[in-house]
N, C-alpha and C positions, 0 to 999 in steps of 0.2 A: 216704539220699540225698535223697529228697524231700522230708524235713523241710527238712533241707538249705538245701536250694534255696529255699522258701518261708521261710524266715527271711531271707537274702541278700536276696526281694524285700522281705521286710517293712523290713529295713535299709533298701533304697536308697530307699524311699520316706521313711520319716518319721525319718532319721537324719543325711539330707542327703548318703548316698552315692548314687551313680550306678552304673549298669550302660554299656556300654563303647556299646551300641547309644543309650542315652540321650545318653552323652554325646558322642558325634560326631555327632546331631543338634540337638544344642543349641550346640555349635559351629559348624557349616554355620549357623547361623541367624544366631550371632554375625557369620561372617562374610557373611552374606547381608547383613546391616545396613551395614556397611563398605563393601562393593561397593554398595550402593544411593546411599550418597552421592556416592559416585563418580559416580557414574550418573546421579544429578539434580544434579549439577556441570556436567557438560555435555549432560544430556539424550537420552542414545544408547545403543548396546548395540551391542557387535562380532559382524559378524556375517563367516563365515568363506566364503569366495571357494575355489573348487577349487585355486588356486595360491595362494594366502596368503591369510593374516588382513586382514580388513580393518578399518579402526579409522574412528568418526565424527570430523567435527573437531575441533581441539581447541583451537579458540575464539579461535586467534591467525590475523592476516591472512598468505594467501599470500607477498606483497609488501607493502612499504610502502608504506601507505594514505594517502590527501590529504584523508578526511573519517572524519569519527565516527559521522555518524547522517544518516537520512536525513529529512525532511520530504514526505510524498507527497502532495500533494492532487487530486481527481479530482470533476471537476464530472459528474454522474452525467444522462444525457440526449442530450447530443453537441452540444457547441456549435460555431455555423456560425464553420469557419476563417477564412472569406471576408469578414463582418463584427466580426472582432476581431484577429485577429495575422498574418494574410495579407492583406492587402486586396486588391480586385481591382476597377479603375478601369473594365476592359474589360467588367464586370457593368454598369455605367451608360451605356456608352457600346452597348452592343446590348441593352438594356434593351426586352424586348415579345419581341424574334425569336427563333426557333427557334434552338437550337445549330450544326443544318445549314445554316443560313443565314448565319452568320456565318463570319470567316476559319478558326475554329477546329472546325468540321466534322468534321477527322479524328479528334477526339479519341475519337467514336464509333466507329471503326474500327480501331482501333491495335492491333496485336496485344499490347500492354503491359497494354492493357484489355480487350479483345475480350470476354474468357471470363468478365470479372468485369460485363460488364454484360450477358451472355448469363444469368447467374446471376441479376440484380439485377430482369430480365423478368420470369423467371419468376413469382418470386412478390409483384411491385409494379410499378409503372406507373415507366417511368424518365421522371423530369421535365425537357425538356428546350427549354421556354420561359426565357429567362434573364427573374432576377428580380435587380433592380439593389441595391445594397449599401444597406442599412437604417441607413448612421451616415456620416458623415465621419470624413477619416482624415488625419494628418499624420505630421509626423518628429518624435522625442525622441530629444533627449540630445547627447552627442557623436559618438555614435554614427551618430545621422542616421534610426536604424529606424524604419517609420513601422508602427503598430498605428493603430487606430480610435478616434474619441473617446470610446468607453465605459469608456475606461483610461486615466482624467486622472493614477490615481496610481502606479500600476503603470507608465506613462509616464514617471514620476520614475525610475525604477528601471530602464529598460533599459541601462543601461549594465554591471550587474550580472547581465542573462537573456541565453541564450542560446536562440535560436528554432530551434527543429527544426520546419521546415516541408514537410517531407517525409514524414512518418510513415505507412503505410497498416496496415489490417488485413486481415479477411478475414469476418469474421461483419457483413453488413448489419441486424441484430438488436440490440435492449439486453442479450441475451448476451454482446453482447461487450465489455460491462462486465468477465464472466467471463476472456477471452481480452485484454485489454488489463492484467488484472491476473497472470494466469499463463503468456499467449501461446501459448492452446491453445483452438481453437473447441470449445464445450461438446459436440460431436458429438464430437469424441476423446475425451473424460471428462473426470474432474477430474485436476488435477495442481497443486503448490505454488507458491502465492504467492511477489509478489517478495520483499514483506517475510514473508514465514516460511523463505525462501532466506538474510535475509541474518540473523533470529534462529536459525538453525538453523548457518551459515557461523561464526559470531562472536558470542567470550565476553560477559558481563555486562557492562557500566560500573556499574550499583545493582542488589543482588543485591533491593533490598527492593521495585520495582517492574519491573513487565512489561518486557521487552526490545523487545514490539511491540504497539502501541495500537491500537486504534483511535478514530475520536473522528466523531458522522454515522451519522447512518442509513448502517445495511449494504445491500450489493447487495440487489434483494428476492428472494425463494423463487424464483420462477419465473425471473428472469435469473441462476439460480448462487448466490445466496444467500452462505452463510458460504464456501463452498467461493471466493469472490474476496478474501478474505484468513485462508484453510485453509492447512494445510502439509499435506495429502493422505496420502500412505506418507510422509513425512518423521516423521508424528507429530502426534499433535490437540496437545501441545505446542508446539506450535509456532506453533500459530495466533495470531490475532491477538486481543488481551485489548479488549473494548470499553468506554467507559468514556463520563459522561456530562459535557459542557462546562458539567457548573451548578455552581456553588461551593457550591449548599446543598442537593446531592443529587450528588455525583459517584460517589458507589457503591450499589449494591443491599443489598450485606451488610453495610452499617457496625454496628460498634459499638450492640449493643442499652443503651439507657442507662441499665437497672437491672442490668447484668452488669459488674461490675469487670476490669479488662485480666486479673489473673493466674485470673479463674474462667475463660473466654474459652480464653485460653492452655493453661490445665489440658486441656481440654475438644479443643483442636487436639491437644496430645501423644499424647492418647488414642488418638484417632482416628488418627493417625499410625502408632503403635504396631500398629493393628488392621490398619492396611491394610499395611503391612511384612507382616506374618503372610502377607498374600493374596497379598503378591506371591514368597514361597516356593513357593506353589503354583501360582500363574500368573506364571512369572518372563517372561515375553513379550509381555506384555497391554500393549501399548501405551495402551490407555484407559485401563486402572488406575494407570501410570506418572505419564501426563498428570495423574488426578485426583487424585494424593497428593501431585504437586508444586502443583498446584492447592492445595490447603489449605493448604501450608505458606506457598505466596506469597500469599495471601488474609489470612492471618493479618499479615501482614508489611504488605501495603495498606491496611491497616486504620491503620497509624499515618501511611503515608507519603503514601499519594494526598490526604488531604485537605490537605496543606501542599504540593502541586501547585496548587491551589486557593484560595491566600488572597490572591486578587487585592489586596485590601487592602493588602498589601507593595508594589504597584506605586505608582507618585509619576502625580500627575495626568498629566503630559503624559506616562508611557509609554500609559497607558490612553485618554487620547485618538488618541495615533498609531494603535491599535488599532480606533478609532471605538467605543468604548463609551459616548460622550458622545451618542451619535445612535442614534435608534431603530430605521433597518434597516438598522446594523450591529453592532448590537450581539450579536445571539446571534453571526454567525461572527464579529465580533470577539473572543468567550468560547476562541473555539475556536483561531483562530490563536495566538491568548496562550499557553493551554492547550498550545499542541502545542512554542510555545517554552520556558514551563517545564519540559515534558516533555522535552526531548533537553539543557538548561541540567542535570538531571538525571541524566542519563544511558541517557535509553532511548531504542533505536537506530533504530527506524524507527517514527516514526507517522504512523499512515493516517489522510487527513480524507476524509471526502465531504462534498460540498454539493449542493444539489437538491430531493429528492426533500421533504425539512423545511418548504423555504421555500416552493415550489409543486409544487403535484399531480401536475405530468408534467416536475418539473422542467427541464433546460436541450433538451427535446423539442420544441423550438420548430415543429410541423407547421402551426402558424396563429400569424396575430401575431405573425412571429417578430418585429418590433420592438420589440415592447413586452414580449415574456417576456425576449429579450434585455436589454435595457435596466433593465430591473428585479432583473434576478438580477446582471447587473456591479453596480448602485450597492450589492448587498451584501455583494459580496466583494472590490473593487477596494481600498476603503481598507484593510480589515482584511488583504490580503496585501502589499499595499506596505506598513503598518506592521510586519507581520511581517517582511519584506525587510530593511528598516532600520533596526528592533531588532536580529535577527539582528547586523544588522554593526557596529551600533555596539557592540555586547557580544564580537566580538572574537568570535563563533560561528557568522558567514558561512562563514567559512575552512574549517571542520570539519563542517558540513552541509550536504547536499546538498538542496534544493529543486527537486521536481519539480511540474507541473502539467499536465494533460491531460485529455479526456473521450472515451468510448470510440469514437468517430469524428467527421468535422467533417458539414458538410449540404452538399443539393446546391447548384450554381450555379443550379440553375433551382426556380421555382416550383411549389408543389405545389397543382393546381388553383387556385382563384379567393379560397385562404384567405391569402394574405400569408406563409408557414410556407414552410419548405425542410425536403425528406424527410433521410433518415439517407444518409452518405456515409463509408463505408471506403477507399474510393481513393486519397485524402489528405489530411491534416489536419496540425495544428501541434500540438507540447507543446513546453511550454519547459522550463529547466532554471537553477539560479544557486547559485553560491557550493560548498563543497566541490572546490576544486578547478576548475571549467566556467569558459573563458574567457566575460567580457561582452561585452555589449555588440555581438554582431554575430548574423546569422542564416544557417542553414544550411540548405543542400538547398531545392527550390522547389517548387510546383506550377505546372504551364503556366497560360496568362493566364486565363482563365478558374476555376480554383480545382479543376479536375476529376482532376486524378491529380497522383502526384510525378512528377518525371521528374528531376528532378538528385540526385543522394545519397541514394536511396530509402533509407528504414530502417523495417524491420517492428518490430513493438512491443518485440522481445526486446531488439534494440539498444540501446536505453532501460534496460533490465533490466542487458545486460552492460554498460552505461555506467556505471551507478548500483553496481554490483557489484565494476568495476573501481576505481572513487575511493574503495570501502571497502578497497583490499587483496585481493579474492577473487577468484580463478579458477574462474567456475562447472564447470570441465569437473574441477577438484577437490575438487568438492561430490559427485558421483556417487555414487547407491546402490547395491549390488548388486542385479540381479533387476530392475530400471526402467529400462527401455531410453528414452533420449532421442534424438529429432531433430536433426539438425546445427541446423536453424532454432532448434531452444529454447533452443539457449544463445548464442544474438546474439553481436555483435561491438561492442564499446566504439567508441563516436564518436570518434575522436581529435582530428577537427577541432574539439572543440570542447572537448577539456581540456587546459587549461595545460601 
């Protein structure tokens, strides 16, 4: 019998029979492979709920969507609302006096504000000298809306924005760069971006690049870092893929130039193959997940992002509308272009920042805020109004959503004897266009002074379920098991301001 038996093994080995235990693990493996496609198809894994299954999205919108992709840009700093897309007359007109000195007094006392500027004591000096509006301001368009002259071209263009002038938050900190992007003060923890909400919400449009860009210097370490465009328990999946506005370096990993595509490719199978194997054994590892879809879509960017990039296909006057004919526009010109190709493409949300690239404390205007102001618009004003009307002339307004904001606006009053206005969550402006967002008019206010919203308030999430809403998705059926959300997190769509 023991001979037996040892002959039977010696067969299944070098005679290409199997034993019954060999081969029902060689099959689970087979089918492991199957279900892993599956799997990074939509990038999830069912996970089971006490009273049924629950299953991740499955890549189609809730409802029928009025855009495709989003456009996000976020001036990273907090630019003063007061001299760009609010103006406020009554800043010139008590120009020198105290707040309490003028008609608007109570604004100090309100119980709307009370607790947020009892907060805002503590730990900084509330400034409450008014300091008069740093630009002149009139009306564009048909519209009539008047922004400030630092948006000669962007001016062009309101008839197509819609002004959210009411916006508050709640982190007085450049944290809340973190919280204006996930609508959660960095003192809650981390939790998922908007765009890893709506890459995680909704299928592919180009399977061969990212679903979510980004494009700018990232949040930095100490205000939230990668965690302000992170997908947190959603999945490092999800995050946002960075990438670089040069045409003659926009990837890190390109294409070594003595390595031919099929040795390359050989070389991804492999490693492909290897880590399949790992994930039998850690079928749950979300990192592992992430980083074998990672190589496969690495491999795949390696042919596509640089033809994102061959600016050269543009005709001189698109590239002018962009201001790449001028020199401090031209790098965000790279990048507005960049972020049009990119959704012309198919990929659904990209993140820009501006700032922190072009100066040191970027749109942190604490001194001179005239001149930091003034200098950071003339580099973004044309490259986003081109963007605007590219966008529509290509018949891709329609389908993308353009947002713009910074993670608070400044105060109405002066900070010390430096010209600068401190950091203000109270109220600020971000605008919004196309995808669906009526133009041309503005919504919700801050009292005269620039100091809180008081009509139509809307905390950041709003913003989120706005943007969330014209893709199709109902954040409240996005929900993970085990992740308890806040009524506040999942905002409410502005209706007054879509079509």
């Amino acid at each position: 019998m023991k001979e037996k038996q040892q002959l039977t093994h010696s067969c299944s080995s070098c005679c290409g029979r199997v034993n019954r235990r060999v081969f029902l693990t060689d099959l689970g493996m087979g089918f492991t492979g199957l279900v892993l496609g599956a799997m990074f198809q939509r990038e999830g894994i069912a996970l089971a709920s006490t009273s049924e299954a629950w299953l991740p999205p499955d890549g189609k919108p809730h409802f029928t969507p009025k855009a495709k992709s989003v456009i996000w840009i976020f001036m990273q700093g907090g630019v003063s609302h007061v001299d760009t897309f609010d103006p406020k007359p009554a800043l010139n007109k008590y120009d020198g006096m105290t707040i309490g000195e003028t008609p608007y007094r109570d604004v100090l006392t309100s119980p709307l504000v009370k607790k947020n500027v009892q907060e805002l004591t503590t730990d900084r000096k509330l400034m409450t000298k008014i300091f008069p509006m740093q630009v002149g301001y009139r009306k564009h368009g048909q519209s009539g809306i008047e922004i400030s002259d630092w948006w000669p071209q962007l001016g062009n263009c309101i008839d197509d924005m819609a002004l959210i002038r009411s916006v508050w938050t709640t982190d007085n900190d450049h944290t809340g760069q973190l919280q204006f992007h996930t609508g959660r003060h960095i003192f809650d923890g981390i939790f998922p971006s908007i765009g890893s909400w709506v890459h995680y919400g909704l299928g592919s449009l180009n399977d061969n690049l990212p679903q979510f860009v980004v494009l700018g210097p990232m949040v930095p370490p100490q205000l939230g870092g990668i965690a302000a465009v992170g997908g947190s328990y959603l999945g490092p999946e999800h995050s946002g893929v960075q990438l670089e506005a040069d045409p003659d370096n926009p990837l890190p990993f390109a294409f070594p130039p003595d390595v031919y595509n099929e040795e390359q490719k050989n070389e991804f199978e492999f490693v492909k193959r290897l880590n399949q194997l790992d994930t039998v054994k850690y079928p749950s590892d979300p990192v592992l997940r992430a980083r074998i879809k990672s190589y496969e879509l690495a491999f795949r960017m390696q042919t596509k992002v640089p033809e994102v990039f061959r600016f050269e296909e543009e005709s001189a006057v698109t590239r002018k509308l962009y201001g790449l004919d001028q020199e401090n526009t031209r790098s965000f010109g790279h990048v507005c272009l960049t972020a049009r190709r990119l959704v012309e493409k198919g990929v659904r949300f990209v993140q820009v920042f501006h700032g922190y690239e072009m100066d040191g404390n970027g749109w942190d205007a604490h001194s001179d805020l005239q001149k930091n102001h003034a200098k950071l618009c003339a580099q973004v004003d044309h490259p986003i109004a081109g963007l605007l009307k590219d966008l529509k002339q290509r018949g891709l307004l329609d389908e993308t959503v353009v947002v713009c904001g910074s993670e608070f606006g400044r105060t109405p009053g002066v900070e010390g004897a430096r010209g600068g206005r401190d950091h203000h969550p109270f109220g600020f402006t971000v605008w919004m266009a196309g995808g669906g967002i009526k133009g041309g008019m503005a919504h919700g206010a801050t009292d005269d002074l620039g100091f809180h919203a008081v009509e139509h308030r809307h905390y950041v999430t709003d913003i989120h379920a706005t943007v969330l809403h014209q893709l199709g998705l109902d954040p409240r059926r996005l929900e993970v098991p085990g992740q308890k959300r806040l009524e506040i997190d999942f905002g409410k769509p502005i209706t007054e301001i879509i079509v």
